[in-house]
PyMOL Python script that loads the backbone (N, CA, C, O; Angstrom):
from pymol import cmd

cmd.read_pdbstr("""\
ATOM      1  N   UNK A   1     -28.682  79.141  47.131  1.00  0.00           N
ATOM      2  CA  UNK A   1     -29.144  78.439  45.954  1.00  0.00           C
ATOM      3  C   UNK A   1     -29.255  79.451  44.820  1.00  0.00           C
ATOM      4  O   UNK A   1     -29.861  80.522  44.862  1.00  0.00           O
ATOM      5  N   UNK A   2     -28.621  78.975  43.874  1.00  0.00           N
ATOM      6  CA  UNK A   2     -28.606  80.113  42.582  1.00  0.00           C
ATOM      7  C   UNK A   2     -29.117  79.564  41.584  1.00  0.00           C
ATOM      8  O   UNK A   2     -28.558  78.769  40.829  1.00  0.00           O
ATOM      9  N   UNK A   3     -30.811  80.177  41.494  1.00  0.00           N
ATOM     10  CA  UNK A   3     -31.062  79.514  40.358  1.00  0.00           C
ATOM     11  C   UNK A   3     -31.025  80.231  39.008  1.00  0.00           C
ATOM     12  O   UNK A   3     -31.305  81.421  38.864  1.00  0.00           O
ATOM     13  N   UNK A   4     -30.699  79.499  38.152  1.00  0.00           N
ATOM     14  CA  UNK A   4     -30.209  79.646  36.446  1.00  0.00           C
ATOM     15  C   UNK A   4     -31.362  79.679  35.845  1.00  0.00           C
ATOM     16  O   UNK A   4     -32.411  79.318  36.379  1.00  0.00           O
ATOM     17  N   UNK A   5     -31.236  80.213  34.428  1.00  0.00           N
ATOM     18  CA  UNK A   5     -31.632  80.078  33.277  1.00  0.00           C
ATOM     19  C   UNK A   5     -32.442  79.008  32.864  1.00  0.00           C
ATOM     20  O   UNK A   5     -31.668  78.068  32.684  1.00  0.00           O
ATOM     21  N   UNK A   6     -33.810  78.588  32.571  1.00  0.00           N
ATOM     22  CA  UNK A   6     -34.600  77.273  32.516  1.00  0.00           C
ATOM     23  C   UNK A   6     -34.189  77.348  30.979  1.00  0.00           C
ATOM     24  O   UNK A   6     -33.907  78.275  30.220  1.00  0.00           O
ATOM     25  N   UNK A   7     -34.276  76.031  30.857  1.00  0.00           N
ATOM     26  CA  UNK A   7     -33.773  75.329  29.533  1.00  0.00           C
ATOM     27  C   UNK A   7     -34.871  75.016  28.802  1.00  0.00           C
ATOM     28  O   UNK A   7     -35.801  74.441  29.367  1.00  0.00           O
ATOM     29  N   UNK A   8     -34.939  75.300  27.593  1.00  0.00           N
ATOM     30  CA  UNK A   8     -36.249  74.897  26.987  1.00  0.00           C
ATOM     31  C   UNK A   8     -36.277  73.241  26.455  1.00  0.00           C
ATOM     32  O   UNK A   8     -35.333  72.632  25.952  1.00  0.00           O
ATOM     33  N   UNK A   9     -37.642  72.731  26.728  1.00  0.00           N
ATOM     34  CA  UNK A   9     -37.786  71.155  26.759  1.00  0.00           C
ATOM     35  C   UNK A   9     -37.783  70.671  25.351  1.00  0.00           C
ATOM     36  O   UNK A   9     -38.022  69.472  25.204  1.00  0.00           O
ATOM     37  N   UNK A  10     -37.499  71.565  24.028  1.00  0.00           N
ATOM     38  CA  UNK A  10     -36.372  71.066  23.120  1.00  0.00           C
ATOM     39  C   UNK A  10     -35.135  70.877  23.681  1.00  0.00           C
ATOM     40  O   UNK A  10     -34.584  69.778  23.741  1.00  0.00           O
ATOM     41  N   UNK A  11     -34.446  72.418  24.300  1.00  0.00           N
ATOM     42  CA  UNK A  11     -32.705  71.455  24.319  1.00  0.00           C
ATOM     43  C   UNK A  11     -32.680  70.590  25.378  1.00  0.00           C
ATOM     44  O   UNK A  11     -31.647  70.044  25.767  1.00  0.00           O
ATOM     45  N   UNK A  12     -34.079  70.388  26.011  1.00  0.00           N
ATOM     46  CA  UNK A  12     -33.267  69.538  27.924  1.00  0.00           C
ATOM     47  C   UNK A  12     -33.825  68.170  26.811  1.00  0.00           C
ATOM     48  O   UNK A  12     -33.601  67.084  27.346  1.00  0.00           O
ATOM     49  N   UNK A  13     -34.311  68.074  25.783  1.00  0.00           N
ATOM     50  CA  UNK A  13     -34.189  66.619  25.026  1.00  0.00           C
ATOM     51  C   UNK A  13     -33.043  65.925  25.200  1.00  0.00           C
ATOM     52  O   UNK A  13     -32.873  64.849  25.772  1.00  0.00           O
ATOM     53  N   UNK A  14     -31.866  67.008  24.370  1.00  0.00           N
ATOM     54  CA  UNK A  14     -30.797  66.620  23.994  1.00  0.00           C
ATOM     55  C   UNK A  14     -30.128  66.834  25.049  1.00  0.00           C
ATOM     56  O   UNK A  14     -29.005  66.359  24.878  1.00  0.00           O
ATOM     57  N   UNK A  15     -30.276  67.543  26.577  1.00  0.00           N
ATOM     58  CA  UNK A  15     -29.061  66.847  27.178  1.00  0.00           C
ATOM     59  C   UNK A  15     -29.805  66.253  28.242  1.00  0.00           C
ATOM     60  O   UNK A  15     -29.692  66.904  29.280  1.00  0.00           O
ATOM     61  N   UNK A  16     -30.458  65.335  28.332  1.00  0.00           N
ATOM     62  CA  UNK A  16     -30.912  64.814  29.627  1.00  0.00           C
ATOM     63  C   UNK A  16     -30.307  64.482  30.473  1.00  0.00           C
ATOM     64  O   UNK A  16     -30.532  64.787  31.644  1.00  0.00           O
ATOM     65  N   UNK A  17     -29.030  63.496  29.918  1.00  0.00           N
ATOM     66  CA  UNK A  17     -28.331  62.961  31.055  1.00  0.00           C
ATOM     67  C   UNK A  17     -27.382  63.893  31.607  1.00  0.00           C
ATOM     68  O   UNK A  17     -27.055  63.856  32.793  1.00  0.00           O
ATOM     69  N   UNK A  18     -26.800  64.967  30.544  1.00  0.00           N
ATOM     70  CA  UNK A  18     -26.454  66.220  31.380  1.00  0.00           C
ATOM     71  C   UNK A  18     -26.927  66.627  32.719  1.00  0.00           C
ATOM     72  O   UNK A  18     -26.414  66.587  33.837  1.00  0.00           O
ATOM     73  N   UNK A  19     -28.612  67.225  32.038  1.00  0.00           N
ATOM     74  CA  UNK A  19     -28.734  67.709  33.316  1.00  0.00           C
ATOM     75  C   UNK A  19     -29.375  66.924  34.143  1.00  0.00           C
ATOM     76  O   UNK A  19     -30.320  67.509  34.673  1.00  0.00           O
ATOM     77  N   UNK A  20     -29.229  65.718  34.503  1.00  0.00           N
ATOM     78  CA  UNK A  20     -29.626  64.720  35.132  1.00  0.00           C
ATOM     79  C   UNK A  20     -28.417  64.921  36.518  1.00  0.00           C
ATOM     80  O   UNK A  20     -28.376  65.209  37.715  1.00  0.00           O
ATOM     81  N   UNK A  21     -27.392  64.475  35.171  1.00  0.00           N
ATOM     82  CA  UNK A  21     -26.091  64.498  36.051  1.00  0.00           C
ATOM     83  C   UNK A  21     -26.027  65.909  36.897  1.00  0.00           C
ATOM     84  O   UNK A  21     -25.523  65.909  38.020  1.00  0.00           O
ATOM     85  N   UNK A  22     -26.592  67.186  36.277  1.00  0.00           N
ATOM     86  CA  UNK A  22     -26.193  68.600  37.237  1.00  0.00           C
ATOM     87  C   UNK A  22     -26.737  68.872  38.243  1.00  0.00           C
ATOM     88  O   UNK A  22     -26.304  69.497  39.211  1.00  0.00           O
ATOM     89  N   UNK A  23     -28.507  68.048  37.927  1.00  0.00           N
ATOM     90  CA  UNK A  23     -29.128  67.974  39.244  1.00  0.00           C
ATOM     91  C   UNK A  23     -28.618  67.198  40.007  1.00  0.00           C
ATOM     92  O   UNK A  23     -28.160  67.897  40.911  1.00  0.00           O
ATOM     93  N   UNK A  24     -28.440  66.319  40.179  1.00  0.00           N
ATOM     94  CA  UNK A  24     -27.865  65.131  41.086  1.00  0.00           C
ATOM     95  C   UNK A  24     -26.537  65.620  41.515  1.00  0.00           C
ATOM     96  O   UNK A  24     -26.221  64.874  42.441  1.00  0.00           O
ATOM     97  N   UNK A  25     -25.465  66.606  41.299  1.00  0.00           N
ATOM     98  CA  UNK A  25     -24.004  66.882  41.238  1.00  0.00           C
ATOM     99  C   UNK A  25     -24.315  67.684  42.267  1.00  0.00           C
ATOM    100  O   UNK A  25     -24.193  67.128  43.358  1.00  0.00           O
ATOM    101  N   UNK A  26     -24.825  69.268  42.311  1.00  0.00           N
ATOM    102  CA  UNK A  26     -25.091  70.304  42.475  1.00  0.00           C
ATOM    103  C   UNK A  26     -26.415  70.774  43.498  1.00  0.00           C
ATOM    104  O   UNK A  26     -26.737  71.853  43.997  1.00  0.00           O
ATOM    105  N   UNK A  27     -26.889  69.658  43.531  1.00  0.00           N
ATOM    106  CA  UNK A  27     -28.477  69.484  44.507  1.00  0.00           C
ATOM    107  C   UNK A  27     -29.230  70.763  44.231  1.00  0.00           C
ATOM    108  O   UNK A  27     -29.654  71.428  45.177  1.00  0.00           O
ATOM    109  N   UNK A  28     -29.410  71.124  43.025  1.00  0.00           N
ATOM    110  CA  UNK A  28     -29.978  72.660  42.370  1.00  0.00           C
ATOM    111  C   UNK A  28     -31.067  71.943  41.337  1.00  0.00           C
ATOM    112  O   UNK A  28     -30.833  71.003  40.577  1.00  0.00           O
ATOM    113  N   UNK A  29     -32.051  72.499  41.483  1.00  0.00           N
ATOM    114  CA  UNK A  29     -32.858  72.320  39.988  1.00  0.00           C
ATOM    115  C   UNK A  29     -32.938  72.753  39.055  1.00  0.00           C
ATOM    116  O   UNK A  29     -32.771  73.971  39.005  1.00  0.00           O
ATOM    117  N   UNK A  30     -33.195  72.111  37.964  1.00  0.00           N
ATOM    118  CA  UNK A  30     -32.420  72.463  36.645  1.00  0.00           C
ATOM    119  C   UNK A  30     -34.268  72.866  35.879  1.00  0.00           C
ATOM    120  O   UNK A  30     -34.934  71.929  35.440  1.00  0.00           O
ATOM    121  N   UNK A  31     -34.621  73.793  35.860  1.00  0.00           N
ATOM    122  CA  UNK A  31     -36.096  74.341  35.370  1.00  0.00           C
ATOM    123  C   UNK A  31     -35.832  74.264  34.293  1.00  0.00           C
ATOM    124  O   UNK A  31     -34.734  74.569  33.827  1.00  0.00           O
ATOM    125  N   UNK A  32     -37.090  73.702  33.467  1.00  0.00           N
ATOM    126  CA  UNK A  32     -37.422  73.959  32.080  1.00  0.00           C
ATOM    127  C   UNK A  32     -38.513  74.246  31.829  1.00  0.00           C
ATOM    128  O   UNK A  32     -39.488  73.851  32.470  1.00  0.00           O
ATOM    129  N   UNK A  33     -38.560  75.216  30.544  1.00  0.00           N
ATOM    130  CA  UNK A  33     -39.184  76.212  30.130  1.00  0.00           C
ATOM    131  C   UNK A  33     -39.710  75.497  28.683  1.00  0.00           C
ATOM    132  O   UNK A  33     -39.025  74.718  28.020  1.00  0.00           O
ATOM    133  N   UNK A  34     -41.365  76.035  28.281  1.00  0.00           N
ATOM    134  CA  UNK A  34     -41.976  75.788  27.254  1.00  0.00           C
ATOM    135  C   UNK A  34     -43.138  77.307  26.573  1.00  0.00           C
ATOM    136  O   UNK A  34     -44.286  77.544  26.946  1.00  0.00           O
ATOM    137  N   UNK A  35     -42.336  78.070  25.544  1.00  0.00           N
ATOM    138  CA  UNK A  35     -42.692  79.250  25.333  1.00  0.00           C
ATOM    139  C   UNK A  35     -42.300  80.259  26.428  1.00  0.00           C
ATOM    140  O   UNK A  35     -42.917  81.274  26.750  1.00  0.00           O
ATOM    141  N   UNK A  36     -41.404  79.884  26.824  1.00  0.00           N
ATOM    142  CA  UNK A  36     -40.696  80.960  27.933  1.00  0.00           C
ATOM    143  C   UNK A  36     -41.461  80.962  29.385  1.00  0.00           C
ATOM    144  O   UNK A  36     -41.342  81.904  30.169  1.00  0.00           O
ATOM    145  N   UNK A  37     -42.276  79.777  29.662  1.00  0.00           N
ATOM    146  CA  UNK A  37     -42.202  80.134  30.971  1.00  0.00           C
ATOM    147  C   UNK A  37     -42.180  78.424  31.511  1.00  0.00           C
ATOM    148  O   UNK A  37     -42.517  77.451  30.836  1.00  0.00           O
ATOM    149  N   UNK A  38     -41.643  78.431  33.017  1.00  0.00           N
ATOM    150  CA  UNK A  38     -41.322  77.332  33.365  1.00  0.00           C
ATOM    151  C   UNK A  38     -42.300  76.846  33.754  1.00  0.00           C
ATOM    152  O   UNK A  38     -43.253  77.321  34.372  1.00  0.00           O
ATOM    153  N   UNK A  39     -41.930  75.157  33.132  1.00  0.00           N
ATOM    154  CA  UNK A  39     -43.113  74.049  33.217  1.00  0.00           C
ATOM    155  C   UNK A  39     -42.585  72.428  34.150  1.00  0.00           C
ATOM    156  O   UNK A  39     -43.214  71.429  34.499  1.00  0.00           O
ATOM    157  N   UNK A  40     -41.242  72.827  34.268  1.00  0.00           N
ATOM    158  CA  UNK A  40     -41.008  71.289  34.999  1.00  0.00           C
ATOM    159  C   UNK A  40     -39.851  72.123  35.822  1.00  0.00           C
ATOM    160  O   UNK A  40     -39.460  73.289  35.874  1.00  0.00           O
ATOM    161  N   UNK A  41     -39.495  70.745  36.495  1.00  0.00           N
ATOM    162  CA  UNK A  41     -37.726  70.834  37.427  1.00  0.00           C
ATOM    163  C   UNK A  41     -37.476  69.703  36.931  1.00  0.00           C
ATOM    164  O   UNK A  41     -38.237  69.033  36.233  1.00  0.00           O
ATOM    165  N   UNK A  42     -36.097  69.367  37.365  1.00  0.00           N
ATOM    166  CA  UNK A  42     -35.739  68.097  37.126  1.00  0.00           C
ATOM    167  C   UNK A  42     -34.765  68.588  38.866  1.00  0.00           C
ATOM    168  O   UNK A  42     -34.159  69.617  39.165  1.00  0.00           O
ATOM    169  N   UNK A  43     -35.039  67.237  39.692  1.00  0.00           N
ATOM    170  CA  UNK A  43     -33.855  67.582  41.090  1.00  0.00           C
ATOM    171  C   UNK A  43     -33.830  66.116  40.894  1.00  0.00           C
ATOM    172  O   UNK A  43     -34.462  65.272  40.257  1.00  0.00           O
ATOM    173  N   UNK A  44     -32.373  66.200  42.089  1.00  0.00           N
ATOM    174  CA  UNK A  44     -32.506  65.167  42.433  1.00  0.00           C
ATOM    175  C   UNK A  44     -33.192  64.201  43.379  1.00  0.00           C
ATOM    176  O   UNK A  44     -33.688  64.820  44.321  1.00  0.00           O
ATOM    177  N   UNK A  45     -33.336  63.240  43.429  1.00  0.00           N
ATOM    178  CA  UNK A  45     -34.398  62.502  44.252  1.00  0.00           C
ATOM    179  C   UNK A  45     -34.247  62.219  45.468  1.00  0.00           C
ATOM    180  O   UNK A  45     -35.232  62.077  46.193  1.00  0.00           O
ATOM    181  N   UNK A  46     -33.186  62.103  45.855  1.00  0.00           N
ATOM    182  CA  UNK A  46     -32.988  62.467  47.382  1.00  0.00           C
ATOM    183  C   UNK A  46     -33.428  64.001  47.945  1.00  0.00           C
ATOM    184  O   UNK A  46     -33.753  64.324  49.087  1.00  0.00           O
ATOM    185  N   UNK A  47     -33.337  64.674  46.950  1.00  0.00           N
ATOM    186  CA  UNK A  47     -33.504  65.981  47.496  1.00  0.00           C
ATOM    187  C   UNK A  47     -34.908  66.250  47.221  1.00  0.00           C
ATOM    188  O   UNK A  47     -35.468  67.176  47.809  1.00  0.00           O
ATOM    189  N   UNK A  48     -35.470  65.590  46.455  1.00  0.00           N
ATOM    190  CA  UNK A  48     -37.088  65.545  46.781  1.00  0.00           C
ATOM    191  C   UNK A  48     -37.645  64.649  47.844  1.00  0.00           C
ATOM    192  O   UNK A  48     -38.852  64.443  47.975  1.00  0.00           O
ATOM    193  N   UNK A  49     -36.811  64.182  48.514  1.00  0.00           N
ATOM    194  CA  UNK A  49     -37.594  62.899  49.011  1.00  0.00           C
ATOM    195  C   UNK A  49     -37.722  64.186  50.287  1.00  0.00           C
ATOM    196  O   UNK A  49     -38.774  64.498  50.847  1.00  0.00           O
ATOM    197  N   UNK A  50     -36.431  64.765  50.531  1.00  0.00           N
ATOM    198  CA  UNK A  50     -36.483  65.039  51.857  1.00  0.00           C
ATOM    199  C   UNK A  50     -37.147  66.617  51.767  1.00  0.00           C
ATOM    200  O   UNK A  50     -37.127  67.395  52.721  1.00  0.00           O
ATOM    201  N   UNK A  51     -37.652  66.884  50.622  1.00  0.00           N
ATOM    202  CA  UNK A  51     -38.366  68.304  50.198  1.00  0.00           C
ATOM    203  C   UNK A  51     -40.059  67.725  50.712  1.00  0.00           C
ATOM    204  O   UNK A  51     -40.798  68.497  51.323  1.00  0.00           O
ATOM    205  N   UNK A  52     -40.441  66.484  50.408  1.00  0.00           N
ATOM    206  CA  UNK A  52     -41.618  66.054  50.481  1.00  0.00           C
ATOM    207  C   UNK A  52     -41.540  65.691  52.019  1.00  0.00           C
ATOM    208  O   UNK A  52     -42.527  66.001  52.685  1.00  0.00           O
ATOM    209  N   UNK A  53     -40.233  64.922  52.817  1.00  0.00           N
ATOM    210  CA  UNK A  53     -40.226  64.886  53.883  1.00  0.00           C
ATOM    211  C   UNK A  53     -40.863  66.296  55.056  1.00  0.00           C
ATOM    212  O   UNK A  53     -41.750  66.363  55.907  1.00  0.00           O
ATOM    213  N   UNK A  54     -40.221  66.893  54.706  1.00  0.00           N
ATOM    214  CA  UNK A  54     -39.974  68.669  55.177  1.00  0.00           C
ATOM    215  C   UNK A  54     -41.759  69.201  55.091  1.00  0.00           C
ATOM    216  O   UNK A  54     -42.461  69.737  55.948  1.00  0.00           O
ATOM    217  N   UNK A  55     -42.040  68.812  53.783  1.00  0.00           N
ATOM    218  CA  UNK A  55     -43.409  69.297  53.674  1.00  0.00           C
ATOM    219  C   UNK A  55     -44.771  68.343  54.872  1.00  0.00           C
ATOM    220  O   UNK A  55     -45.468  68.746  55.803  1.00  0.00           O
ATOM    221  N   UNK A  56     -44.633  67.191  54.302  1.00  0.00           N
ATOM    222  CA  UNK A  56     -45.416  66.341  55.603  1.00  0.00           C
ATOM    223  C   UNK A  56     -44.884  67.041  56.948  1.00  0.00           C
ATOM    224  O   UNK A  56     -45.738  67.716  57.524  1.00  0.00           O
ATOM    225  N   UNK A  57     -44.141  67.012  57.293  1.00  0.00           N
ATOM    226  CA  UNK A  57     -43.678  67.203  58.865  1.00  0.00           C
ATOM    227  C   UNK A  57     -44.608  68.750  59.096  1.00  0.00           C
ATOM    228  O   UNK A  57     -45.371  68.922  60.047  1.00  0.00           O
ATOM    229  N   UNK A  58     -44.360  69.711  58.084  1.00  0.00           N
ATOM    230  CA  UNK A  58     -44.356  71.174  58.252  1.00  0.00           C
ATOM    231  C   UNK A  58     -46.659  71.159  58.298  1.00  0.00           C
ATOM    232  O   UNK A  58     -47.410  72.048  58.697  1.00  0.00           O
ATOM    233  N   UNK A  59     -46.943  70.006  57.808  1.00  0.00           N
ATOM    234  CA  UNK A  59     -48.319  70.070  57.642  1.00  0.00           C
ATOM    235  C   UNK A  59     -48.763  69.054  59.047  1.00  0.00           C
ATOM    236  O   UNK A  59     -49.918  69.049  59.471  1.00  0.00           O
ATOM    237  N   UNK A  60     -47.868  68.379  59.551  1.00  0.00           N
ATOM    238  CA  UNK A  60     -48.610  67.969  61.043  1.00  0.00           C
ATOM    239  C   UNK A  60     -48.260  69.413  61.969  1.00  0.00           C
ATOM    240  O   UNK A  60     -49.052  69.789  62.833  1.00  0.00           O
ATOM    241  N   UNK A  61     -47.206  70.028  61.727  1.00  0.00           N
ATOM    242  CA  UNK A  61     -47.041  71.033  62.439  1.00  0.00           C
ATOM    243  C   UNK A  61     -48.372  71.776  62.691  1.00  0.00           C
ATOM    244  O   UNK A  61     -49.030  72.081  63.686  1.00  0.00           O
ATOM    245  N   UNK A  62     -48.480  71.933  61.358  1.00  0.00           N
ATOM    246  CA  UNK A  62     -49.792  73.208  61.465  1.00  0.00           C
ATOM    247  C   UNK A  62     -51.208  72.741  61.799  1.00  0.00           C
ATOM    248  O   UNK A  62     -52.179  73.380  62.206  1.00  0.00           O
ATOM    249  N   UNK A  63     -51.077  71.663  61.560  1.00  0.00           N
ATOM    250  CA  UNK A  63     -52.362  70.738  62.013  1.00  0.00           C
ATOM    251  C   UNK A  63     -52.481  70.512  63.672  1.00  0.00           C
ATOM    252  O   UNK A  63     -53.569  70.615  64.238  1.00  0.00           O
ATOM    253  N   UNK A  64     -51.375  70.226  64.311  1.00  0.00           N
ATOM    254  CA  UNK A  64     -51.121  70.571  65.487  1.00  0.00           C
ATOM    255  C   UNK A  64     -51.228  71.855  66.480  1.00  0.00           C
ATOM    256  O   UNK A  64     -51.297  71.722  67.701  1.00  0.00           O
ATOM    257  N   UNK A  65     -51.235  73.230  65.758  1.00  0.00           N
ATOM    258  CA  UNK A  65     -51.267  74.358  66.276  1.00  0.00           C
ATOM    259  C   UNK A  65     -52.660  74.267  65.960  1.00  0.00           C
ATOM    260  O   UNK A  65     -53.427  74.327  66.921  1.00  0.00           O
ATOM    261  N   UNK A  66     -53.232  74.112  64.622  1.00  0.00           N
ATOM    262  CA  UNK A  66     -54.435  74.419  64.320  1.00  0.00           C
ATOM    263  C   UNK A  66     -55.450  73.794  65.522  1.00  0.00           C
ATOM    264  O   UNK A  66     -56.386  74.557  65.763  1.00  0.00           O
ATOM    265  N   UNK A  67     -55.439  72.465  66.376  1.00  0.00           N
ATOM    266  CA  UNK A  67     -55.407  71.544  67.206  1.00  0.00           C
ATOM    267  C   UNK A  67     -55.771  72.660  68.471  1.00  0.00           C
ATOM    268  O   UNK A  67     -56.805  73.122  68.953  1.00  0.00           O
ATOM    269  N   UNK A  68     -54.812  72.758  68.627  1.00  0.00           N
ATOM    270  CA  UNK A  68     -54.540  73.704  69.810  1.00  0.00           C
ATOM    271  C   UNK A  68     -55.262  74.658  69.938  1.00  0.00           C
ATOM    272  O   UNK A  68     -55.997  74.847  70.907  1.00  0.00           O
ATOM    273  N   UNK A  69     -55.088  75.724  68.523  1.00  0.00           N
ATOM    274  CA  UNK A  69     -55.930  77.179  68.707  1.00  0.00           C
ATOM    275  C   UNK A  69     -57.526  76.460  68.878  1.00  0.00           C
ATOM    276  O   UNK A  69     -58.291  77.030  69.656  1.00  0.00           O
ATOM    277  N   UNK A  70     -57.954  75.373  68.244  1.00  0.00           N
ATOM    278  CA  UNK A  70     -59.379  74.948  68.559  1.00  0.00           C
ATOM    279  C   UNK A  70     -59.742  74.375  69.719  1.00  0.00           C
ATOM    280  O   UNK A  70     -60.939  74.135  69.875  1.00  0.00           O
ATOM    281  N   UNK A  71     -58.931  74.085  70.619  1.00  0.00           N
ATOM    282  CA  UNK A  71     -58.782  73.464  72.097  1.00  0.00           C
ATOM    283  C   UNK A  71     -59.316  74.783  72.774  1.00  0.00           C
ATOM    284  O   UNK A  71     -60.414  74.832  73.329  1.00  0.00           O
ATOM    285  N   UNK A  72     -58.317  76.007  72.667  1.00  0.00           N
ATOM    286  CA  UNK A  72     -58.330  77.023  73.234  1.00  0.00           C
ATOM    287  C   UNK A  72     -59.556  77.931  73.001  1.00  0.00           C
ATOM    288  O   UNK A  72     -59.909  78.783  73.816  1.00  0.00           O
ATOM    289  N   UNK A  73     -60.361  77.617  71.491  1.00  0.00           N
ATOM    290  CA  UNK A  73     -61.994  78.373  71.730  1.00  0.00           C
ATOM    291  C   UNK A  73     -62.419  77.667  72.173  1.00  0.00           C
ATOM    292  O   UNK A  73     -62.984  78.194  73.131  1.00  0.00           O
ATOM    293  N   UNK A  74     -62.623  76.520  72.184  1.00  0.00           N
ATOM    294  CA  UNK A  74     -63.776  75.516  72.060  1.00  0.00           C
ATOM    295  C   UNK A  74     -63.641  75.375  74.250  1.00  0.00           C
ATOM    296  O   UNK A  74     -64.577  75.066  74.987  1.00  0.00           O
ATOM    297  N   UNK A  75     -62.655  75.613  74.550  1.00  0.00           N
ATOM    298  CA  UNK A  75     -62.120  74.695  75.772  1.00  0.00           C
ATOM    299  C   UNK A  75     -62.394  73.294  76.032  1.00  0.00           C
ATOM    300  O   UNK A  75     -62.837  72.973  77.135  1.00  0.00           O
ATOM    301  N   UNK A  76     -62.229  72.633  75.347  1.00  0.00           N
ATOM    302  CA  UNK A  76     -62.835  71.404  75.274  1.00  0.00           C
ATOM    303  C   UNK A  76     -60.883  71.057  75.721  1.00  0.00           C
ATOM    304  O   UNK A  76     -59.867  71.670  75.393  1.00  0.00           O
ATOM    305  N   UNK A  77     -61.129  69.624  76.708  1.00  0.00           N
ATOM    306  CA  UNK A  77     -59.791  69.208  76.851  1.00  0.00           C
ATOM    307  C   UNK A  77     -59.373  68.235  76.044  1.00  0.00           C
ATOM    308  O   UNK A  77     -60.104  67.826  75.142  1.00  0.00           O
ATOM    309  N   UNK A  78     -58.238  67.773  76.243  1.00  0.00           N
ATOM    310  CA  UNK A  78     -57.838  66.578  75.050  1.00  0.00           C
ATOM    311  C   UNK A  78     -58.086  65.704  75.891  1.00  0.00           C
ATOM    312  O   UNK A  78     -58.128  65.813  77.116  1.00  0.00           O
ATOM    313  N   UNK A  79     -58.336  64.381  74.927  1.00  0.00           N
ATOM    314  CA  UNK A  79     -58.643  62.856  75.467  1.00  0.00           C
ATOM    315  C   UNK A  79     -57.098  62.392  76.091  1.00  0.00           C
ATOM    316  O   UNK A  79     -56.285  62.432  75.167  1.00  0.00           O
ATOM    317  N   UNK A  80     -56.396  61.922  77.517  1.00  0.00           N
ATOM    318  CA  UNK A  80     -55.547  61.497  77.696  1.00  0.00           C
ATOM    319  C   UNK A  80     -55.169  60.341  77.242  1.00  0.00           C
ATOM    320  O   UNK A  80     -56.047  59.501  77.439  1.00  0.00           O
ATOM    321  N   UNK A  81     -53.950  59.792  76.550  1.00  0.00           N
ATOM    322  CA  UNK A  81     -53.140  58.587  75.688  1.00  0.00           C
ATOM    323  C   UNK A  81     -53.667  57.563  76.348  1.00  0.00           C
ATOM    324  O   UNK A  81     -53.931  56.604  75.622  1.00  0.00           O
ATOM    325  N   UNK A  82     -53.961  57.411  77.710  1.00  0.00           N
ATOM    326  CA  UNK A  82     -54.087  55.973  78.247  1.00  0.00           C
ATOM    327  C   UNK A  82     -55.931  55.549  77.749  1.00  0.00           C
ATOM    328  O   UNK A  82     -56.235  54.490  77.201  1.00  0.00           O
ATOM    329  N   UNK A  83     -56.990  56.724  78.129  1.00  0.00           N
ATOM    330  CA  UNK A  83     -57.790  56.683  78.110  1.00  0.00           C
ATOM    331  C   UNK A  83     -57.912  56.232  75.811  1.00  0.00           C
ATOM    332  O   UNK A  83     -58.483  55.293  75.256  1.00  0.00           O
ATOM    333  N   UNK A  84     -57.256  57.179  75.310  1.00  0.00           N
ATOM    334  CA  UNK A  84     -57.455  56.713  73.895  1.00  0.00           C
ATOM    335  C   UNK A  84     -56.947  55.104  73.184  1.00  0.00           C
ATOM    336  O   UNK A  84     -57.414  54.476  72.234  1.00  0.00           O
ATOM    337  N   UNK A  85     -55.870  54.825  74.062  1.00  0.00           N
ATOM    338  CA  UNK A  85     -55.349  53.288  74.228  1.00  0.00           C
ATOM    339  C   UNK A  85     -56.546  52.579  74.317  1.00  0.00           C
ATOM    340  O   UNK A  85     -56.896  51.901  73.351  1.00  0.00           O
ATOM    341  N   UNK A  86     -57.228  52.629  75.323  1.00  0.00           N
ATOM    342  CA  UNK A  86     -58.066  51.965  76.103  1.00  0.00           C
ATOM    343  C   UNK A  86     -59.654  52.058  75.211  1.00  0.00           C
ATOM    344  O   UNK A  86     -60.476  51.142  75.174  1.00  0.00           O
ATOM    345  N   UNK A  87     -59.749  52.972  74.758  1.00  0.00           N
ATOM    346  CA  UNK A  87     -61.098  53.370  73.687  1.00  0.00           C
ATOM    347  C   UNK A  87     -60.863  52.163  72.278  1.00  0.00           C
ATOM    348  O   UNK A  87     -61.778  51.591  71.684  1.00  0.00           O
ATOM    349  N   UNK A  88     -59.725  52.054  72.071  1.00  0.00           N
ATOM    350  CA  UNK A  88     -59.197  51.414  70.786  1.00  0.00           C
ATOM    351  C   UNK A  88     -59.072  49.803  71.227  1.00  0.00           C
ATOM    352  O   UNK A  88     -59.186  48.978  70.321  1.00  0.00           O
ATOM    353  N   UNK A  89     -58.864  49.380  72.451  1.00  0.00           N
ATOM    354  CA  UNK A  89     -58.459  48.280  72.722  1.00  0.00           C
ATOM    355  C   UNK A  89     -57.272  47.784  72.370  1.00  0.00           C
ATOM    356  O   UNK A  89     -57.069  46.648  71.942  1.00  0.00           O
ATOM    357  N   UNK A  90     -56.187  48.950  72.612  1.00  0.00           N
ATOM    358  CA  UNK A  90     -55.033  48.952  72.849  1.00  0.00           C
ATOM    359  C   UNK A  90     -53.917  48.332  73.970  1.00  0.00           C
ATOM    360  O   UNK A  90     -52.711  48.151  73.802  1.00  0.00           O
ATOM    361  N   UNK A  91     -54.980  47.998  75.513  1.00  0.00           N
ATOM    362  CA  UNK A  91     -54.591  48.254  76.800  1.00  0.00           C
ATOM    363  C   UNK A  91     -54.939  46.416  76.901  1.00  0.00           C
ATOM    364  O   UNK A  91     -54.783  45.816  77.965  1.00  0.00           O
TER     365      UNK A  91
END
""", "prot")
cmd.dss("prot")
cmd.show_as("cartoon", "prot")
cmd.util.cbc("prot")
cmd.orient("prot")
């Protein structure tokens, strides 16, 4: 991924659909800049969907280890699926 030059949010006025079109072409984000430092992206939306996808997944991950390392001080065991079925009135 090579990222470029952020565009300042005077000229990304005038080309929006440009770089609408470059994000969406190129699956790169197109940064823009206000007094020289960057204040937005513009991507495309598939490629956020699955950026936000990536992120949820990557936060049960860690929530899951985190899970674990507290299993392992605490020794406390986990509740088995049938028994938590059955707590819920699942069964």
């Amino acid at each position: 991924m090579s990222v470029t030059e952020p565009l300042s949010v005077s000229d990304a006025r005038n080309q929006l659909a440009a770089i609408i079109n470059r994000a969406h072409r190129d699956h790169e984000p197109v940064f823009l800049s206000r007094r020289g430092r960057r204040v937005a992206a513009v991507i495309d939306a598939d490629d956020l969907e699955r950026l936000i996808d990536l992120a949820e997944d990557m936060a049960d991950i860690r929530a899951a280890q985190e899970s674990r390392q507290e299993m392992q001080r605490t020794q406390v065991e986990p509740t088995p699926w049938d028994q938590v079925k059955a707590d819920l009135g699942l069964v």
